[in-house]
C-alpha positions, 0 to 999 in steps of 0.5 A: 893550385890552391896551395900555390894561392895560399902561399904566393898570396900577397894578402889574407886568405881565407878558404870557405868549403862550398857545401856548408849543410854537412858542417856540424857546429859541435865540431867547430873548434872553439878557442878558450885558451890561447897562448902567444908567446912574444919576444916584445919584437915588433914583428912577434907583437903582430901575433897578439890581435891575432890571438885575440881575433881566434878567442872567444868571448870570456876566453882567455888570451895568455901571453908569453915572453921567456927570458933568458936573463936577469930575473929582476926585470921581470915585473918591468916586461910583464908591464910592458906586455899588459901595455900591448893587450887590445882595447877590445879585449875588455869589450869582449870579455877576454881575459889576459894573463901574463907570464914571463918565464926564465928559460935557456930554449924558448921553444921548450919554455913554449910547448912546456907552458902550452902542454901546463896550461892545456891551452887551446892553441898556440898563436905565435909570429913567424919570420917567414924565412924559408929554405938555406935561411931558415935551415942555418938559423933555425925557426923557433915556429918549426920547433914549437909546432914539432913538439906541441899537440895544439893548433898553431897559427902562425903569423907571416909578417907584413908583406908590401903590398905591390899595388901601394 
């Protein structure tokens, strides 16, 4: 039943374990490192708070675009990645780092930067497509979380809410 809820849930879920005296806080994971690859989309943007959420303080957020195209335009995206790090980022210590990488597949560029860097996690946007669709074009989501050995949190997009 619960993976029903989780999935068909119209709004953010979060699953609490009833007995918490059996959880040591030594194996809680802590995020220092978390990679977040955008593509400068909207929707792959919404990753980026979301990464921020998940690290610690003096952690590091390290963001990612790779492109496939001229090498010249890199200094313009890398900017345009820094206008995109939240004001709190600098409340909480976190540091960004910014990194535009030329690659033909982004998925490899993805798990090579994640295994380089040894990241924590991997926080990246999905489309949310399932089925047929994903099937016919792919799922950059599906092929990263295949070949990395890091958590990946993902990302639905936006859903409208059915009560306004």
């Amino acid at each position: 039943m619960s993976r029903g809820v989780l999935h068909q849930a119209s709004c953010n879920v979060a699953c609490v374990p009833r007995d918490r005296s059996n959880v040591d806080e030594r194996d809680v994971p802590r995020f220092s490192l978390v990679l977040v690859p955008t593509d400068l989309s909207e929707l792959s943007n919404r990753a980026i708070p979301v990464a921020y959420g998940l690290v610690a303080p003096a952690g590091c957020v390290h963001l990612l675009h790779v492109d496939n195209g001229d090498a010249a335009a890199a200094a313009e995206t890398a900017e345009r990645m820094r206008a995109l790090i939240p004001a709190v980022a600098r409340a909480r210590a976190v540091r960004t780092e910014v990194e535009v990488v030329r690659a033909p597949s982004a998925h490899q560029a993805i798990a090579q930067t994640a295994a380089r860097l040894d990241v924590d996690a991997v926080c990246m946007a999905t489309h949310g497509r399932t089925g047929l669709v994903q099937a016919a074009l792919g799922s950059q989501a599906q092929e990263v979380l295949q070949r990395v050995r890091q958590p990946v949190v993902l990302v639905p997009p936006e859903r409208a809410r059915p009560f306004g």
